[in-house]
C-alpha positions in Angstrom: 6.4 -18.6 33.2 4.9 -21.7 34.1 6.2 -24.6 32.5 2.9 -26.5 32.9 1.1 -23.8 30.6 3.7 -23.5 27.9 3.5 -27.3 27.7 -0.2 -27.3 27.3 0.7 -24.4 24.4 2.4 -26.7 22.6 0.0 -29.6 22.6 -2.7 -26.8 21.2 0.2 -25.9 18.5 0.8 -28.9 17.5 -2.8 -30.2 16.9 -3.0 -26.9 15.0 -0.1 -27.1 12.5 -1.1 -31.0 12.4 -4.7 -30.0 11.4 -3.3 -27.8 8.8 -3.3 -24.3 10.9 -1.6 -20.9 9.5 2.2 -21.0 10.4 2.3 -16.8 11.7 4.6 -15.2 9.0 6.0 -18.5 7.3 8.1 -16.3 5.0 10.2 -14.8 7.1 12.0 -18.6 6.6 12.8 -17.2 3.1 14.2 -13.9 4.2 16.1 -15.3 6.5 17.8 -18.1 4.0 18.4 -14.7 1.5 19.7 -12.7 4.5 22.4 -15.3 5.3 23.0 -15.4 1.5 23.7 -12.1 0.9 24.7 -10.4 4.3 28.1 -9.4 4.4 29.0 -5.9 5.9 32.6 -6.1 4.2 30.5 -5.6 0.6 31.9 -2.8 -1.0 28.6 -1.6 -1.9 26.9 -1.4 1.7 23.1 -0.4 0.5 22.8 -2.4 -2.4 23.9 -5.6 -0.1 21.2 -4.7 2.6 18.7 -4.3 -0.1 19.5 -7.8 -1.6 19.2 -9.0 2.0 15.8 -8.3 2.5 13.8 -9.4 -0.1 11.2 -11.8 -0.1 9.5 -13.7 -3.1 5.9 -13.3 -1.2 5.6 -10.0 0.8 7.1 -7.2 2.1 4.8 -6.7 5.0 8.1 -7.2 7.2 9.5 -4.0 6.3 7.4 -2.1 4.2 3.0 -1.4 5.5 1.0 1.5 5.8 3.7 4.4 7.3 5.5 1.6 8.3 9.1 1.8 6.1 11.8 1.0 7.7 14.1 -0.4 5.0 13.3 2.7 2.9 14.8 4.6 6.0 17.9 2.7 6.4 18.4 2.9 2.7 18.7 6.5 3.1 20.8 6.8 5.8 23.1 3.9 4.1 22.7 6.7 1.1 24.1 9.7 3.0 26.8 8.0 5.3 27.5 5.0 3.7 30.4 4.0 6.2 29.4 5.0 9.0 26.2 2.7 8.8 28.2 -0.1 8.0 29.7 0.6 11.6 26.6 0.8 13.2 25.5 -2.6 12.1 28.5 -4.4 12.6 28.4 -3.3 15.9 25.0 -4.2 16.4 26.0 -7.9 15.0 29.0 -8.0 17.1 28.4 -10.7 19.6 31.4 -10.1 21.6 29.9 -6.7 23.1 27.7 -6.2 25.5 24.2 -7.1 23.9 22.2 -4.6 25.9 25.0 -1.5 24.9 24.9 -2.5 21.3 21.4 -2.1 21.3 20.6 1.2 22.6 24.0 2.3 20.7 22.2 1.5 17.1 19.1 3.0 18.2 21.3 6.0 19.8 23.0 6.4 16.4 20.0 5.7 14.1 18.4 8.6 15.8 21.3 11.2 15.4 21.3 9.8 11.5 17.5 10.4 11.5 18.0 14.2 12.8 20.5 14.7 10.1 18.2 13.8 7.5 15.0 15.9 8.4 16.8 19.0 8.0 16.4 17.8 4.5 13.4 16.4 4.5 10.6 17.0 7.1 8.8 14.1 5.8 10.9 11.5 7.7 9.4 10.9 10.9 10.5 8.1 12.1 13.3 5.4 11.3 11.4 3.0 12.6 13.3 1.1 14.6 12.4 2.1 18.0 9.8 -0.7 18.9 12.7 -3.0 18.4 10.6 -5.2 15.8 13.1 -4.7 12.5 16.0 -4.4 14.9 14.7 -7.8 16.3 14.8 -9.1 12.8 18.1 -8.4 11.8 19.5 -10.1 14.9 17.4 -13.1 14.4 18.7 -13.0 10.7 22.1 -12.9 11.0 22.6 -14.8 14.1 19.6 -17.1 13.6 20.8 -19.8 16.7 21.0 -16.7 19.0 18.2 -14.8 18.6 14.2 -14.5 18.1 12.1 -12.1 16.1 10.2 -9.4 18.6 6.7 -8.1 19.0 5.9 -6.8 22.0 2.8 -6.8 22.3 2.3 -10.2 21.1 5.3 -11.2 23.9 3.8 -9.5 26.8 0.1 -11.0 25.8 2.0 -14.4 25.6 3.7 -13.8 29.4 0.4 -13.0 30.7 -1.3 -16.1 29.1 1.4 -18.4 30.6 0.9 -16.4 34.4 4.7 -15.0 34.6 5.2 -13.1 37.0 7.8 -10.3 34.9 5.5 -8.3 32.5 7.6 -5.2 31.2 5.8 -2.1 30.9 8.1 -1.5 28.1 10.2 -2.7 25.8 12.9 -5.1 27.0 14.4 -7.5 24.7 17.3 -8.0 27.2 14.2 -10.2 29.2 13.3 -11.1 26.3 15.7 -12.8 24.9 15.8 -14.9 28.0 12.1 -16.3 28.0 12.6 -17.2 24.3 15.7 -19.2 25.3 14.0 -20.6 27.7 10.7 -21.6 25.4 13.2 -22.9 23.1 14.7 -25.5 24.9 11.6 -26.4 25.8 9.9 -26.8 21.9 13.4 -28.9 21.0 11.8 -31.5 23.5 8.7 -31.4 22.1 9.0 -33.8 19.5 5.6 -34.6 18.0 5.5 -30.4 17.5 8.9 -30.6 15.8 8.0 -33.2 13.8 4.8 -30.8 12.7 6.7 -28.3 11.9 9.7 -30.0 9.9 7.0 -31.6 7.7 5.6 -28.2 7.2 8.7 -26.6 6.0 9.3 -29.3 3.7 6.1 -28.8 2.5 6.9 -25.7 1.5 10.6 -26.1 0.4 12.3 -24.7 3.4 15.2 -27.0 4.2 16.6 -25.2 7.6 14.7 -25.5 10.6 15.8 -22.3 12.5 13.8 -22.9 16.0 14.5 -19.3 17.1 11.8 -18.5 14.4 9.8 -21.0 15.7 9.6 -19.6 18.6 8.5 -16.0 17.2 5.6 -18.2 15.4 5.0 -20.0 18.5 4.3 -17.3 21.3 2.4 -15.0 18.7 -0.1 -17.8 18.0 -0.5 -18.2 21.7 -1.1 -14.7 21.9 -4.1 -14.6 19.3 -5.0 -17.6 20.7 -8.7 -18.0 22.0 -8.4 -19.5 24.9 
């Protein structure tokens, strides 16, 4: 990535949100202050806390669009093995394990639930999960300083807007997750853009700041961007 591009991304961001410009997906400021609310994989009842920690006052577009369901999935499996997706999501959240291994282990044993389930109904054909874009989600939820809601496409638009020279053919938050480190540290010094964007939250009654989110907003604008 060059730095000289992303800088000049921020300059058009911030004369955007300044002027008044769409913030991409503000809500998902909300979900994530109710996810950190109610999130607690110790809860007795596992499905009913994972359904209290997705909900959103505005729109369910996150997890819920045209055969698009992925909470409705997860609710089932939660449904027929209670406990053993409590595992798979504390392991997924476990930040002393390898971040890489975690991941392909949820989507391992998400798929293995999934299998046991169609031999009940046929009509489940996906859990959804695969593109990495709810999985993304629940990471940037729960551990909101570590990690950054993904859309690939979006992402890989973005890299090729900014000329960097690593464009995965598929998915790889692993890379990922580095690049949005990287364009965080970069926004925190941008402070007439942080300064746009605190005074939008507060317009809208979002105290936390959460720049990990900002940077999910930030790349996907620059990626429907007309340049």
């Amino acid at each position: 990535m060059k730095v000289a591009l992303i800088k000049h991304y921020f300059k058009i961001y911030e004369e955007h949100l300044s002027n008044g410009g769409e913030v991409i997906d503000l809500h998902v400021w909300e979900i994530q202050n109710n996810f950190q609310k109610s999130w607690d994989t110790d809860y007795l009842d596992f499905g009913e806390m994972y359904d209290l920690s997705l909900v959103s006052g505005h729109t369910q577009r996150l997890w819920k669009k045209e055969d698009y369901y992925p909470k409705q999935v997860i609710l089932k499996m939660i449904e027929h093995d209670r406990e053993m997706m409590r595992v798979i999501f504390q392991d997924l959240l476990n930040e002393k394990k390898d971040f890489v291994l975690r991941v392909n282990r949820f989507l391992f044993h998400l798929d293995q639930m999934l299998a046991i389930l169609q031999k009940k109904d046929r009509k489940l054909a996906s859990h959804f999960h695969g593109d990495l874009e709810m999985l993304s989600h629940y990471l940037a939820f729960a551990l909101s300083d570590n990690y950054s809601p993904y859309f690939k496409s979006e992402f890989n638009t973005y890299l090729k807007k900014v000329e960097s020279k690593k464009i995965p053919v598929d998915s790889d938050v692993d890379q990922f997750y580095k690049f949005a480190k990287a364009i965080k540290l970069l926004m925190q010094k941008e402070e007439a853009l942080v300064e746009a964007q605190n005074k939008i939250l507060n317009e809208n009654g979002i105290e936390t700041y959460h720049p990990n989110l900002w940077v999910s907003a930030f790349y996907r604008f620059v990626a429907r961007h007309n340049d």
